[in-house]
C-alpha positions, 0 to 999 in steps of 0.5 A: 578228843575224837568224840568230844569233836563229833558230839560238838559237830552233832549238836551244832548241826541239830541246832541247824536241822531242828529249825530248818525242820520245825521252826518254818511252823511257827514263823512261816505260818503265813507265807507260802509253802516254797518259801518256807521251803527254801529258807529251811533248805537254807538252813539246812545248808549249815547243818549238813556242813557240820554234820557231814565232818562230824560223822567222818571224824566220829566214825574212826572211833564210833561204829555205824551204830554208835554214831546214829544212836548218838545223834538221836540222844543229840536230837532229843537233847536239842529238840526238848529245849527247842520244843519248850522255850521256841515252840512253846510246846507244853513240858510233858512226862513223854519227853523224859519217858523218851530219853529214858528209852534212849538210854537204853538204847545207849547202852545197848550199842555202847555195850561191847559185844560178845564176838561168837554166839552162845549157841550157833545157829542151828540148820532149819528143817524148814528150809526148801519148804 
């Protein structure tokens, strides 16, 4: 329940960050940069308020690690649809290409992880050098 608390959180609070970062590009276009500035700071006031808890509630059960990994497959998953259907931005093989790295990356930090390694490290003759 933990977890299913934080990925609602993280992707409400991307819902918030992808506008306040991008949204100011297609509809501020023509009013001044401070303007655009303070309404995305605005916005931006809403995704911290759910990002901020999301991490302290995730991070009892997610490592560091886990927790940002998680909120990069969370940003690419709010900002592809946001990108497309607000932006308008041409559907591209990039984007699958990039979720596809990204699951990689899950699955490397999900991974559980051996505790000692396999060869210790072994004294450098370089050192002093």
């Amino acid at each position: 329940m933990t977890i299913a608390k934080t990925v609602f959180l993280l992707v409400a609070s991307n819902i918030f960050m992808t506008f306040a970062w991008y949204a100011h590009l297609r509809d501020m276009r023509h009013k001044p940069l401070l303007f655009a500035i303070v309404v995305s700071w605005s916005i931006a006031f809403f995704e911290y308020a759910l990002q901020v808890p999301a991490n302290r509630i995730g991070y009892g059960v997610l490592s560091l690690p886990q927790l940002k990994i998680l909120q990069e497959v969370i940003t690419l998953s709010v900002f592809v649809p946001f990108a497309v259907f607000y932006m308008r931005t041409p559907m591209s093989w990039n984007y699958l290409y990039a979720a596809i790295c990204l699951a990689g990356a899950v699955y490397f930090i999900f991974k559980p992880q051996d505790k000692s390694p396999s060869h210790p490290p072994q004294p450098s003759s370089e050192v002093g050098r």
